[in-house]
PyMOL commands that place a pseudoatom at each C-alpha (Angstrom):
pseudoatom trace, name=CA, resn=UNK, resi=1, chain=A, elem=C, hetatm=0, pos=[-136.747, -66.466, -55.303]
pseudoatom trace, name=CA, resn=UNK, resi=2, chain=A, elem=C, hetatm=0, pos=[-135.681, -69.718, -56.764]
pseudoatom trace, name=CA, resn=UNK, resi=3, chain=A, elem=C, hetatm=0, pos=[-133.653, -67.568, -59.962]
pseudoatom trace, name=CA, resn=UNK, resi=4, chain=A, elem=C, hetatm=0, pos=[-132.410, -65.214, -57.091]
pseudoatom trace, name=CA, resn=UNK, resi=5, chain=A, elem=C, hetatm=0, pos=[-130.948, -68.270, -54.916]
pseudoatom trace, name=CA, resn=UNK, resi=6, chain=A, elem=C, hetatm=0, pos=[-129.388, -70.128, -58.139]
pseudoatom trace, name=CA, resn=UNK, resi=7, chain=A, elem=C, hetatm=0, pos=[-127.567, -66.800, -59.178]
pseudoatom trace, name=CA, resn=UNK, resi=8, chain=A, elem=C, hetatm=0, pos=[-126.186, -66.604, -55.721]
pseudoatom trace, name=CA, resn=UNK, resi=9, chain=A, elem=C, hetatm=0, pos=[-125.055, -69.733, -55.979]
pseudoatom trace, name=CA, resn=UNK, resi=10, chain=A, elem=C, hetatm=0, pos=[-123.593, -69.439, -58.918]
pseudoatom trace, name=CA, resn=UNK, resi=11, chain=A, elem=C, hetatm=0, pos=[-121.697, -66.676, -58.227]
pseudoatom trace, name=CA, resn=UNK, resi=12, chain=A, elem=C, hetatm=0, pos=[-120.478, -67.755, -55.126]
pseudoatom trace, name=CA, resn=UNK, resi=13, chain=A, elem=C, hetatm=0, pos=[-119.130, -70.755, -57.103]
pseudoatom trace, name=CA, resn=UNK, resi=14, chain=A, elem=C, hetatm=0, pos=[-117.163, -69.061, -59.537]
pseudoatom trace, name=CA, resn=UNK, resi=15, chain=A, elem=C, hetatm=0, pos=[-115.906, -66.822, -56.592]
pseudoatom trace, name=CA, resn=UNK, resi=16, chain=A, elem=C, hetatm=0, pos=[-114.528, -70.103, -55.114]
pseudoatom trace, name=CA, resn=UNK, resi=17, chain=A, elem=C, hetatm=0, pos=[-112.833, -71.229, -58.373]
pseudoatom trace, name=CA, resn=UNK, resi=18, chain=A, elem=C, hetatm=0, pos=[-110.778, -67.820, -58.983]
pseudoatom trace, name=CA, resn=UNK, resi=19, chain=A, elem=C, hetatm=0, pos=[-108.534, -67.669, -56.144]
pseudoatom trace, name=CA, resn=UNK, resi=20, chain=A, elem=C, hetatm=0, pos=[-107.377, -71.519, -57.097]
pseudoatom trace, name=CA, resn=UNK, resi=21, chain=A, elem=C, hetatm=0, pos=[-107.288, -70.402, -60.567]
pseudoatom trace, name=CA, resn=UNK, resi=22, chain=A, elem=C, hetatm=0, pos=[-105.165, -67.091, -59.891]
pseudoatom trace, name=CA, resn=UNK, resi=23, chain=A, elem=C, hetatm=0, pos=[-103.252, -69.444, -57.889]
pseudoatom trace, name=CA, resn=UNK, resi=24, chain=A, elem=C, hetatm=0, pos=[-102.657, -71.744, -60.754]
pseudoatom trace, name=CA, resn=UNK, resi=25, chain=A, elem=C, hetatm=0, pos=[-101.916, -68.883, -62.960]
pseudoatom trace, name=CA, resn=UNK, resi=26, chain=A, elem=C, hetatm=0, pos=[-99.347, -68.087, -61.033]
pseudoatom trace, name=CA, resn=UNK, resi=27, chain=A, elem=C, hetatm=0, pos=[-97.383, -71.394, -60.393]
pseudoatom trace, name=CA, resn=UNK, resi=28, chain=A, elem=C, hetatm=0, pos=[-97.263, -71.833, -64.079]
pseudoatom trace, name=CA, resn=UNK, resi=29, chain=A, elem=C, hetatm=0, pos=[-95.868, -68.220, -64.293]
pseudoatom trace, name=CA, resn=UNK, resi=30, chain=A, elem=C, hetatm=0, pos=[-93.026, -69.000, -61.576]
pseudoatom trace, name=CA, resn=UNK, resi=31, chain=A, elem=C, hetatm=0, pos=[-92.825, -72.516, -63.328]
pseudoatom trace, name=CA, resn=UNK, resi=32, chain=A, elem=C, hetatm=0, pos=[-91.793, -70.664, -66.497]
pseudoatom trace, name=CA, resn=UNK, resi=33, chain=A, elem=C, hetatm=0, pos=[-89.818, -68.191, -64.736]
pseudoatom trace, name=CA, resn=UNK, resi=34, chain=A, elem=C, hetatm=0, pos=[-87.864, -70.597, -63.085]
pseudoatom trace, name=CA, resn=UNK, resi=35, chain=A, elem=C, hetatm=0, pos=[-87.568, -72.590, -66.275]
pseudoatom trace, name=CA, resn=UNK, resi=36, chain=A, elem=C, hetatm=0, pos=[-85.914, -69.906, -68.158]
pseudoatom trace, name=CA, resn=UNK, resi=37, chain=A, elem=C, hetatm=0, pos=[-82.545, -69.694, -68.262]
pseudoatom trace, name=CA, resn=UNK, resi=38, chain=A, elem=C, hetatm=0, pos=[-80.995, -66.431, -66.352]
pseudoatom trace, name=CA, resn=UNK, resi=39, chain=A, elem=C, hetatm=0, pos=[-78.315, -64.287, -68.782]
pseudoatom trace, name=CA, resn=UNK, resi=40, chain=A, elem=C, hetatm=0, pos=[-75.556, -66.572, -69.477]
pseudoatom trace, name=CA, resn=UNK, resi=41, chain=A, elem=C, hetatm=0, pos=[-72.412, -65.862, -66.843]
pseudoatom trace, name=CA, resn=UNK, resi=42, chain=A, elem=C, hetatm=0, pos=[-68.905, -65.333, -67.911]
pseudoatom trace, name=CA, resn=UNK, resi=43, chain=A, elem=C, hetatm=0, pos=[-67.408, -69.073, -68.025]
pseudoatom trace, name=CA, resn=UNK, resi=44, chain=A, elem=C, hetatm=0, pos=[-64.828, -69.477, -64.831]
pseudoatom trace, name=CA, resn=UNK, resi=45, chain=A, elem=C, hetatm=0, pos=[-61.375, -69.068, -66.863]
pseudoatom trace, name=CA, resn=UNK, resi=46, chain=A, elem=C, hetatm=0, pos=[-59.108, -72.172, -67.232]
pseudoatom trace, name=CA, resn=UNK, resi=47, chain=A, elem=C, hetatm=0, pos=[-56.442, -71.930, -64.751]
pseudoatom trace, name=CA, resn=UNK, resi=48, chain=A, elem=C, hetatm=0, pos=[-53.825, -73.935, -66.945]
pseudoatom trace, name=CA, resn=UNK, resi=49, chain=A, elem=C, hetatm=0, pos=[-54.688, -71.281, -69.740]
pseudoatom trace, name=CA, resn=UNK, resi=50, chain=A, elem=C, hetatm=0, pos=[-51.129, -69.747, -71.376]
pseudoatom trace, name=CA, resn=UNK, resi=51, chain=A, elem=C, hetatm=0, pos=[-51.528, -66.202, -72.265]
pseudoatom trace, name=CA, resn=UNK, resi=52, chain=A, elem=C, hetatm=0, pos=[-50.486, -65.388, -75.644]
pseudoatom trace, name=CA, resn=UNK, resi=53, chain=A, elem=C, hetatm=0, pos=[-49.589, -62.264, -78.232]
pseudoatom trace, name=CA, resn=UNK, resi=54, chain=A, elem=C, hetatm=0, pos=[-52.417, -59.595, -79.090]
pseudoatom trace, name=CA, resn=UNK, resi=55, chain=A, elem=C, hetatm=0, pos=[-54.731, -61.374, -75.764]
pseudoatom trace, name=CA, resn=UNK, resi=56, chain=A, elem=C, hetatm=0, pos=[-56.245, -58.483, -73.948]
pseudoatom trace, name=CA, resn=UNK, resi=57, chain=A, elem=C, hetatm=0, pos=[-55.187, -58.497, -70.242]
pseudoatom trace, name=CA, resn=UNK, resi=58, chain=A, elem=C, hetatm=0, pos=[-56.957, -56.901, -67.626]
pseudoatom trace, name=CA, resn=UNK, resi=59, chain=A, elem=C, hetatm=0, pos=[-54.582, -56.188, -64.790]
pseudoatom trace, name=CA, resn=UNK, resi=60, chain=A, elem=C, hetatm=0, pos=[-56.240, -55.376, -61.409]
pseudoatom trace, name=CA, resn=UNK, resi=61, chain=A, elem=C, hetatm=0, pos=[-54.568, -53.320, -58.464]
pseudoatom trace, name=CA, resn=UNK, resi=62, chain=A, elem=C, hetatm=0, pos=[-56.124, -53.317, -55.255]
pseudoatom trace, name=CA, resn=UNK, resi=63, chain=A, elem=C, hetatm=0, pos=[-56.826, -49.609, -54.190]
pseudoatom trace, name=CA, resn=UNK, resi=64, chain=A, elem=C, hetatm=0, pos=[-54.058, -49.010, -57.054]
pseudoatom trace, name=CA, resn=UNK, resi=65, chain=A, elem=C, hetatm=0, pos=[-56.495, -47.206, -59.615]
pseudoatom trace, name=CA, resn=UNK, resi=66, chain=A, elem=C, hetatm=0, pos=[-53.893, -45.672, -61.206]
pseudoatom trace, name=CA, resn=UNK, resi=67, chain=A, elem=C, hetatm=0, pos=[-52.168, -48.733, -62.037]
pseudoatom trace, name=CA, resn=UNK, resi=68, chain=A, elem=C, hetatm=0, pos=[-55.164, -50.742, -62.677]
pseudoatom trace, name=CA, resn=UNK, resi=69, chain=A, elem=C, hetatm=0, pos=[-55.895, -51.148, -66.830]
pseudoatom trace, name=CA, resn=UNK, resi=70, chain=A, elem=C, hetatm=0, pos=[-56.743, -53.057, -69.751]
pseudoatom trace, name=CA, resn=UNK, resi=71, chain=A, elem=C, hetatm=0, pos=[-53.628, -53.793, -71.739]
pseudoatom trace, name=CA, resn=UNK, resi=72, chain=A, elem=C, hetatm=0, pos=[-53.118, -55.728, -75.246]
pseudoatom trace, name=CA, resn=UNK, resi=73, chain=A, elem=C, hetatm=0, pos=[-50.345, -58.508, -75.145]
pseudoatom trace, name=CA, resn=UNK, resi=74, chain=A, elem=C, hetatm=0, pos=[-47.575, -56.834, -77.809]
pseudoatom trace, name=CA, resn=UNK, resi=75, chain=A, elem=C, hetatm=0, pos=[-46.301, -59.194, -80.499]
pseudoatom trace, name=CA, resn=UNK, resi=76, chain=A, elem=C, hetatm=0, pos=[-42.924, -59.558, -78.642]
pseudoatom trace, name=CA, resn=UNK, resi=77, chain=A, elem=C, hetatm=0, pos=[-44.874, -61.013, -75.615]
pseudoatom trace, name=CA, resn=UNK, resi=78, chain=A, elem=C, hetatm=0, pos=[-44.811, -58.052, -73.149]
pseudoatom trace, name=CA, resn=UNK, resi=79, chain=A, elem=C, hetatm=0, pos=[-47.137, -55.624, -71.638]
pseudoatom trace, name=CA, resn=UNK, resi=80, chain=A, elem=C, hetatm=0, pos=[-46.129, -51.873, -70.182]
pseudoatom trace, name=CA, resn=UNK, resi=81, chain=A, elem=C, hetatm=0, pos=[-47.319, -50.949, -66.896]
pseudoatom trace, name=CA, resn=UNK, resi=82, chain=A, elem=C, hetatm=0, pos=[-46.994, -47.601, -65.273]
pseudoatom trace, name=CA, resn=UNK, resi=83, chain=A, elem=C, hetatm=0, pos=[-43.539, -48.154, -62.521]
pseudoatom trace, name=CA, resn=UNK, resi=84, chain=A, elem=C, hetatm=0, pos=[-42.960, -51.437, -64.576]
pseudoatom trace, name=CA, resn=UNK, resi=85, chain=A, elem=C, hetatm=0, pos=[-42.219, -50.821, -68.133]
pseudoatom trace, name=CA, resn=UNK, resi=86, chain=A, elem=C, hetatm=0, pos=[-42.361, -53.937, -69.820]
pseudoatom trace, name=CA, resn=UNK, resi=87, chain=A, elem=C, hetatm=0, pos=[-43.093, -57.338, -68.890]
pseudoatom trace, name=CA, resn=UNK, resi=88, chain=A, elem=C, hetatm=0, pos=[-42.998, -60.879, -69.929]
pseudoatom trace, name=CA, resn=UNK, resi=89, chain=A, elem=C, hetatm=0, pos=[-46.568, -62.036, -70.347]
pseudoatom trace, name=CA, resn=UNK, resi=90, chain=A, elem=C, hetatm=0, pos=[-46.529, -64.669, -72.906]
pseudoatom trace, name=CA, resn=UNK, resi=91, chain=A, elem=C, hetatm=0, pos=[-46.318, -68.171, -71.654]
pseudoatom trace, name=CA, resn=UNK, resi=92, chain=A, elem=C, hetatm=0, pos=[-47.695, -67.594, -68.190]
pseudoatom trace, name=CA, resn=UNK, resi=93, chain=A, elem=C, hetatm=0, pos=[-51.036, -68.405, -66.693]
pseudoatom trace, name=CA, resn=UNK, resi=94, chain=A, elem=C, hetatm=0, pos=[-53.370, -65.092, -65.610]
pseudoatom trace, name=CA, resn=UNK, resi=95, chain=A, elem=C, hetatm=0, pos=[-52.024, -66.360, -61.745]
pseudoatom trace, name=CA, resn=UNK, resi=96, chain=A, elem=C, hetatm=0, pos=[-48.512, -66.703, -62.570]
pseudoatom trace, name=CA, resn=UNK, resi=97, chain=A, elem=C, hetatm=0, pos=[-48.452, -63.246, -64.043]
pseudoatom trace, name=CA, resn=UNK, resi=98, chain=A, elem=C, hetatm=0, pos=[-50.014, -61.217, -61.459]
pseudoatom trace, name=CA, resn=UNK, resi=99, chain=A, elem=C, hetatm=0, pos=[-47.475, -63.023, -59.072]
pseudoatom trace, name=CA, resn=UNK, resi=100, chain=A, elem=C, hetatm=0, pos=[-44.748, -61.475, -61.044]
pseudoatom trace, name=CA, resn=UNK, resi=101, chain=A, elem=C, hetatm=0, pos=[-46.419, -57.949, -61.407]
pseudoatom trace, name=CA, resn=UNK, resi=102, chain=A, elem=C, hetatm=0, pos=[-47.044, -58.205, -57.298]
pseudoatom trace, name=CA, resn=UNK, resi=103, chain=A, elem=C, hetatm=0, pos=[-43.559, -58.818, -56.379]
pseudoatom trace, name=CA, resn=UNK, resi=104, chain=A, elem=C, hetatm=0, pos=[-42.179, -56.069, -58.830]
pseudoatom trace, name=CA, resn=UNK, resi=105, chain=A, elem=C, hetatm=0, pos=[-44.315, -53.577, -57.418]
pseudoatom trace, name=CA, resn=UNK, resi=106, chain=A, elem=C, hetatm=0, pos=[-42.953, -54.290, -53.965]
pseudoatom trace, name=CA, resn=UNK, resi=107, chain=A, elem=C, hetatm=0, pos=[-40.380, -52.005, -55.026]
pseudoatom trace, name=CA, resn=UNK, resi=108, chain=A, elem=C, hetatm=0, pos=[-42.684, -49.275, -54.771]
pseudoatom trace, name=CA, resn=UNK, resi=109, chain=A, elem=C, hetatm=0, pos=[-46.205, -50.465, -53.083]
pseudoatom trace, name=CA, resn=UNK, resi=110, chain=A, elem=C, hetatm=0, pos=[-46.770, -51.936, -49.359]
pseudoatom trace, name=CA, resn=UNK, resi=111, chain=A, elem=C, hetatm=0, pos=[-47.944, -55.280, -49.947]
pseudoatom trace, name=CA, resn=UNK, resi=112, chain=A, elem=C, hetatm=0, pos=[-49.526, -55.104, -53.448]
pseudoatom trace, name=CA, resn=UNK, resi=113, chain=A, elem=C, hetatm=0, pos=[-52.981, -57.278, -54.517]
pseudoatom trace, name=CA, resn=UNK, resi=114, chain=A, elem=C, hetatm=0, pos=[-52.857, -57.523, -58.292]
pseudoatom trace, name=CA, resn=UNK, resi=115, chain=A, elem=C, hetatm=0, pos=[-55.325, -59.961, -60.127]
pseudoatom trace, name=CA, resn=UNK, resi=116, chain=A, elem=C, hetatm=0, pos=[-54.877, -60.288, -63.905]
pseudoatom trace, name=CA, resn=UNK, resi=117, chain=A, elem=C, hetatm=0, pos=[-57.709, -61.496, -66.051]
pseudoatom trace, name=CA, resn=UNK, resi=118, chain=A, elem=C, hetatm=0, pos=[-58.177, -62.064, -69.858]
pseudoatom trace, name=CA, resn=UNK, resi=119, chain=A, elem=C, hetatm=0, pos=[-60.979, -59.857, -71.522]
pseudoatom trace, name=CA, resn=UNK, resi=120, chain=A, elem=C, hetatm=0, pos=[-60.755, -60.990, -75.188]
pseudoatom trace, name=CA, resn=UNK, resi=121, chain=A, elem=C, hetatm=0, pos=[-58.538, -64.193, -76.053]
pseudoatom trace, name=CA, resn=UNK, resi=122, chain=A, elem=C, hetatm=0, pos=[-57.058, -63.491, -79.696]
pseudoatom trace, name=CA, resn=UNK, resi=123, chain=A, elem=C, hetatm=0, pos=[-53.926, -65.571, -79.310]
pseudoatom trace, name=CA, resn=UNK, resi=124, chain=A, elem=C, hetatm=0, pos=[-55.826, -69.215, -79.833]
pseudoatom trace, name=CA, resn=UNK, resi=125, chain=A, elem=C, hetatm=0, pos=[-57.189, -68.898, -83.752]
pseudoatom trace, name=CA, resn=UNK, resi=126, chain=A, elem=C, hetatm=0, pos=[-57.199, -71.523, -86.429]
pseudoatom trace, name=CA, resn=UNK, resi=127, chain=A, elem=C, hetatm=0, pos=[-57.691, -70.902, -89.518]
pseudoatom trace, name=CA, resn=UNK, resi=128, chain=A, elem=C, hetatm=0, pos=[-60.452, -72.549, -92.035]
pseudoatom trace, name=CA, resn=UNK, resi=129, chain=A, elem=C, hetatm=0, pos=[-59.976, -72.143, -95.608]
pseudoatom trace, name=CA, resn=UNK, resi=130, chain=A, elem=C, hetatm=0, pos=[-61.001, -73.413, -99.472]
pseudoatom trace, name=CA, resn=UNK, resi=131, chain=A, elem=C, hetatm=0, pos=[-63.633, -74.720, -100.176]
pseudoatom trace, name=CA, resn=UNK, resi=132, chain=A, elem=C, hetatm=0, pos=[-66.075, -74.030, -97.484]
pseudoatom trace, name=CA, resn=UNK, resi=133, chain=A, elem=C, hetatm=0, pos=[-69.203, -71.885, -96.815]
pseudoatom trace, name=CA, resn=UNK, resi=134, chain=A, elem=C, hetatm=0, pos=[-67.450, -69.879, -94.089]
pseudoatom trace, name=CA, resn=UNK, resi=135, chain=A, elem=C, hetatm=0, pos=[-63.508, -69.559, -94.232]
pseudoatom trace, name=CA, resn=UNK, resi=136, chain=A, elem=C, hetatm=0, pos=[-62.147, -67.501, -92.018]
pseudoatom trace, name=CA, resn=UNK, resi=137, chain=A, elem=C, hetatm=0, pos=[-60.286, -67.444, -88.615]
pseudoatom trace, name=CA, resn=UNK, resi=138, chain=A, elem=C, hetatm=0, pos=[-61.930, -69.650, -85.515]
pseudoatom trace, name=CA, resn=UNK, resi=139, chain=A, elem=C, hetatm=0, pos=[-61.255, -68.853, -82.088]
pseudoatom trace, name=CA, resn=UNK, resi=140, chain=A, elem=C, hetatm=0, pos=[-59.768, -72.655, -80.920]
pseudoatom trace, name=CA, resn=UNK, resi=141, chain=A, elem=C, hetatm=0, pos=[-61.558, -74.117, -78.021]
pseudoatom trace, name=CA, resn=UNK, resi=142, chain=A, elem=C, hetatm=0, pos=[-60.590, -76.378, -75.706]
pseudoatom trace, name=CA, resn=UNK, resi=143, chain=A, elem=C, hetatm=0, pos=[-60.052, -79.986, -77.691]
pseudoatom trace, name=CA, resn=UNK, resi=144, chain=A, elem=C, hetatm=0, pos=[-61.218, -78.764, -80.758]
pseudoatom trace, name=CA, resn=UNK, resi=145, chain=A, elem=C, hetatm=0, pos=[-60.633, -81.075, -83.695]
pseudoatom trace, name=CA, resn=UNK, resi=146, chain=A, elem=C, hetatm=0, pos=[-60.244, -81.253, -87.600]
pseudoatom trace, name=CA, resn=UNK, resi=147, chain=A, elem=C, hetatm=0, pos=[-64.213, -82.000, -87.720]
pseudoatom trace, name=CA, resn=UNK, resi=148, chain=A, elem=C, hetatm=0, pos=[-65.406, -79.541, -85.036]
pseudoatom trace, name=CA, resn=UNK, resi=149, chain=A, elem=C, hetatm=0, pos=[-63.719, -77.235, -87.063]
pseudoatom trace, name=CA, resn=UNK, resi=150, chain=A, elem=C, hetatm=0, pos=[-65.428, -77.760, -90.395]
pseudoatom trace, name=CA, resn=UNK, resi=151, chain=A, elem=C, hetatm=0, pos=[-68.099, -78.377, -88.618]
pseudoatom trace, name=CA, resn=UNK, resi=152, chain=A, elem=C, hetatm=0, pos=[-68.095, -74.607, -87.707]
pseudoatom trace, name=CA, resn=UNK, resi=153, chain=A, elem=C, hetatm=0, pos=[-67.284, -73.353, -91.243]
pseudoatom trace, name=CA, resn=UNK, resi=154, chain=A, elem=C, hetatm=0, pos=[-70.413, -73.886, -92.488]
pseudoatom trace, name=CA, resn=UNK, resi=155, chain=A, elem=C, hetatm=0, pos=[-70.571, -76.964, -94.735]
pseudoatom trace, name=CA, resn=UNK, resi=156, chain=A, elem=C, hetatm=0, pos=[-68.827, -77.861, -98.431]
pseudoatom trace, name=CA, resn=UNK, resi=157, chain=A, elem=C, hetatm=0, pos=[-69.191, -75.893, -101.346]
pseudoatom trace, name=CA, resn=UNK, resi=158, chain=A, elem=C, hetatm=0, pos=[-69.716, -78.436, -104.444]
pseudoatom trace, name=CA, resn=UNK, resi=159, chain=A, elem=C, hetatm=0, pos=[-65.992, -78.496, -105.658]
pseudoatom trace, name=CA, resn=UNK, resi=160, chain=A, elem=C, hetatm=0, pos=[-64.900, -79.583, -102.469]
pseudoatom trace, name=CA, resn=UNK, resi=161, chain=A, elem=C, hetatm=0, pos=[-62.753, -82.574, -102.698]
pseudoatom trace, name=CA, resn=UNK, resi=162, chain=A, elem=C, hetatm=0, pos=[-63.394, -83.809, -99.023]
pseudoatom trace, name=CA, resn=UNK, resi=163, chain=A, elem=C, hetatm=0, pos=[-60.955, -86.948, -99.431]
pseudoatom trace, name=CA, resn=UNK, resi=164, chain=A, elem=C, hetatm=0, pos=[-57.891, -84.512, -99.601]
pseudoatom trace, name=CA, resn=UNK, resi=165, chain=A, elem=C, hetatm=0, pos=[-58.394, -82.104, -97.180]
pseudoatom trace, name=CA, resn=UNK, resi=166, chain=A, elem=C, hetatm=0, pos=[-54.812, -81.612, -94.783]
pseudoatom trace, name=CA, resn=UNK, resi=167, chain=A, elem=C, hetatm=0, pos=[-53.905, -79.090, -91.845]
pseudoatom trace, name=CA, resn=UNK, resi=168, chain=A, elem=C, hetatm=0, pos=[-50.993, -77.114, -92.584]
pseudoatom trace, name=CA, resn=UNK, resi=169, chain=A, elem=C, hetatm=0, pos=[-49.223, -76.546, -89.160]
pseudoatom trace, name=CA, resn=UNK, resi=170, chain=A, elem=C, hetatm=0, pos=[-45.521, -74.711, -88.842]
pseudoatom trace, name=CA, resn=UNK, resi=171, chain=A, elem=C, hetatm=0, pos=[-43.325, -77.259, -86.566]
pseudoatom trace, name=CA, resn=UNK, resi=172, chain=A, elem=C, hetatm=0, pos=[-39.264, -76.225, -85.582]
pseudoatom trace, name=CA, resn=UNK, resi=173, chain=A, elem=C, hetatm=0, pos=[-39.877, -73.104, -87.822]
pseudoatom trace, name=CA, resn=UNK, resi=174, chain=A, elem=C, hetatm=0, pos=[-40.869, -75.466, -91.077]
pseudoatom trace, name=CA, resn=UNK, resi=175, chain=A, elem=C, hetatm=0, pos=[-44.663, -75.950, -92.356]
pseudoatom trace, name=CA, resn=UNK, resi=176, chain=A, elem=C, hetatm=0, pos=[-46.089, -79.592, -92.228]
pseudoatom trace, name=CA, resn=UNK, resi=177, chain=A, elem=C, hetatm=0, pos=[-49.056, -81.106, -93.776]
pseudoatom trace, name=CA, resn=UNK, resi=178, chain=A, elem=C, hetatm=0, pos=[-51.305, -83.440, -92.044]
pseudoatom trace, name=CA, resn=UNK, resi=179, chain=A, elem=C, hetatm=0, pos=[-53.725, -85.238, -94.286]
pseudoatom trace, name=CA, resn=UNK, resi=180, chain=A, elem=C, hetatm=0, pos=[-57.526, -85.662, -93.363]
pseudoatom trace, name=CA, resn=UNK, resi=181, chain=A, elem=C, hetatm=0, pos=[-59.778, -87.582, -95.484]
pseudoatom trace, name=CA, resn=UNK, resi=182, chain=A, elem=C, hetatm=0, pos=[-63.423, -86.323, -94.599]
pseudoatom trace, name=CA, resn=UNK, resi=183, chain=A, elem=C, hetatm=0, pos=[-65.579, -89.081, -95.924]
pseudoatom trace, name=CA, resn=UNK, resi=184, chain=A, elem=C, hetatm=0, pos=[-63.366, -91.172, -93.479]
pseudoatom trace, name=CA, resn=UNK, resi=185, chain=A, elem=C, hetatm=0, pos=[-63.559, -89.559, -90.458]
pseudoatom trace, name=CA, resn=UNK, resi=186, chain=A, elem=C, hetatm=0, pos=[-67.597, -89.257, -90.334]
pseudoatom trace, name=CA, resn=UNK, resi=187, chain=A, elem=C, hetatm=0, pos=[-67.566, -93.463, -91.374]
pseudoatom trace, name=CA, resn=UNK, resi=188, chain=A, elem=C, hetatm=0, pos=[-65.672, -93.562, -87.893]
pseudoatom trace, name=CA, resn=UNK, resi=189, chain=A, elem=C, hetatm=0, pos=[-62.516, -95.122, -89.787]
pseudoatom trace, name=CA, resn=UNK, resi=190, chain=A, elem=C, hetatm=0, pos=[-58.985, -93.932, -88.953]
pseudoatom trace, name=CA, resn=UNK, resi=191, chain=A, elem=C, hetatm=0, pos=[-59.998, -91.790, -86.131]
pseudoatom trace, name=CA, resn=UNK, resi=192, chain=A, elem=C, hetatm=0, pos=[-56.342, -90.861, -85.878]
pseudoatom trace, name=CA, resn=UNK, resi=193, chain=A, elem=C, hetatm=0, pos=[-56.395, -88.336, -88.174]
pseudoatom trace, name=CA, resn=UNK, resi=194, chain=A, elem=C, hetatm=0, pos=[-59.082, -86.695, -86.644]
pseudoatom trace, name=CA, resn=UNK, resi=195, chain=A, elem=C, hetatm=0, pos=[-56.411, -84.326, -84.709]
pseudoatom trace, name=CA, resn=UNK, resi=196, chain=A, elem=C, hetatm=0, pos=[-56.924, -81.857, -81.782]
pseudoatom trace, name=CA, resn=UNK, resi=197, chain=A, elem=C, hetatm=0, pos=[-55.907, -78.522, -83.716]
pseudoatom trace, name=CA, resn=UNK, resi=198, chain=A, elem=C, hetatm=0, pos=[-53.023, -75.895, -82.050]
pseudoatom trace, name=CA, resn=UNK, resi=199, chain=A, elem=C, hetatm=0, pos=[-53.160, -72.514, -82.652]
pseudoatom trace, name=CA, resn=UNK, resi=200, chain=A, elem=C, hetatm=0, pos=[-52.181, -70.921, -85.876]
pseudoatom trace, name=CA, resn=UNK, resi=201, chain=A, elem=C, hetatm=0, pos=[-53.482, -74.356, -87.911]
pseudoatom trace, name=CA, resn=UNK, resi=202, chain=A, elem=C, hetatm=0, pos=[-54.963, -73.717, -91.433]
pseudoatom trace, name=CA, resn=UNK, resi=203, chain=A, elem=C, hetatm=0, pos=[-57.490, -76.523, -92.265]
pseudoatom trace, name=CA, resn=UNK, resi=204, chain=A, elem=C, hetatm=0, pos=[-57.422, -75.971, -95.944]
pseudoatom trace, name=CA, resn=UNK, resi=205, chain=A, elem=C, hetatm=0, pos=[-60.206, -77.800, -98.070]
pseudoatom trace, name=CA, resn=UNK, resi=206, chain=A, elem=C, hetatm=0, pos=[-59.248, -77.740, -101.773]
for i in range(1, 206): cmd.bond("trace and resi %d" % i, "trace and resi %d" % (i + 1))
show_as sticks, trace
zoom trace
C-alpha cells in the first residue's frame, strides 16, 4: 500500500510539472520565433534618387495592363511606351517621371494613375581595379567612399603599393586623378582624401 501510494504520488507530480514545462517549451519557441528576423523587405526607395542609363524601370498603369511594363533606360536616356514613343527618363526622380508619363497619356486616357519604380539600379557603378582580391564593378551606395570601396574588393594582393592608390574620375569631358594614400587614411590622417565616390569612378590600386 505504502509503494502503491508513493507511485501515485509520484506520478501525479510529474503530471503537475509537464503542463509548466510544455508551457516553457513553448515560450522559448515563440521567444526564438520572435527573435528571428522575418525575410528581409525591399528597402523604401530614395525619393531624391536620379534615374540613370541601362536602370530598369517598372512603369505602373492603373487598370492600364496594356501599358503597364518593365522597361530598360536606353543609353540616350529614354524609354518607349506604347501611345508615347520615347521619353526622357534620365535625370528625373521615379515621381517626377510618372508625372510626366500621366499628363502625356491624358491625351488618350481619362485621368491616368501611373507609378514608376526601379527594379534593378545599373546606372550607379564604380569601378575597383589593380591590385586587389576582387576588381570588378560595385554598385555605389549611398555615401560610399574610397575605403568602403576597397573595403568591398576584398583586401590587397602583395604588390599592392597602398601609398599610391588615386580615383580616376572624367570631369567637363577630361579624366582627373585624385590621389589616396591608404596607409593614411586607416591612421585617421588627411581624412580629406577619403572622398565620397560618383558614379563611373575607377579606384585603381597599382
Amino acid at each position: 500500500m505504502i509503494l502503491g501510494a508513493l507511485v501515485i504520488a509520484r506520478g501525479a507530480s510529474a503530471n503537475s510539472q509537464n503542463p509548466a514545462t510544455q508551457d516553457k517549451k513553448e515560450d522559448t519557441k515563440d521567444t526564438k520565433s520572435q527573435a528571428t528576423p522575418s525575410a528581409a523587405q525591399p528597402a523604401a526607395e530614395d525619393p531624391t534618387y536620379k534615374i540613370g542609363a541601362q536602370d530598369v524601370l517598372k512603369i505602373d498603369v492603373w487598370r492600364e495592363e496594356q501599358l503597364t511594363r518593365i522597361v530598360p533606360v536606353r543609353p540616350d536616356g529614354k524609354i518607349t511606351l506604347p501611345l508615347l514613343n520615347d521619353v526622357q527618363a534620365v535625370g528625373l526622380t521615379p515621381m517626377e517621371l510618372a508625372g510626366v508619363i500621366r499628363e502625356e497619356l491624358k491625351k488618350y486616357i481619362t485621368n491616368p494613375q501611373v507609378t514608376v519604380s526601379v527594379s534593378e539600379i545599373n546606372s550607379r557603378r564604380i569601378y575597383v581595379t589593380g591590385e586587389v582580391s576582387k576588381a570588378g564593378a560595385y554598385q555605389l551606395l549611398p555615401h560610399m567612399t574610397v575605403l568602403q570601396a576597397l573595403a568591398g574588393s576584398g583586401g590587397f594582393t602583395a604588390f599592392a603599393r597602398i601609398k599610391n592608390i588615386y580615383v580616376l574620375r572624367t570631369e567637363n569631358g577630361k579624366p582627373v586623378k585624385i590621389p589616396f594614400n591608404y596607409k593614411e587614411a586607416i591612421a585617421g590622417r588627411n581624412p580629406a582624401q577619403n572622398i565620397e565616390l560618383q558614379p563611373g569612378d575607377v579606384v585603381v590600386v597599382p
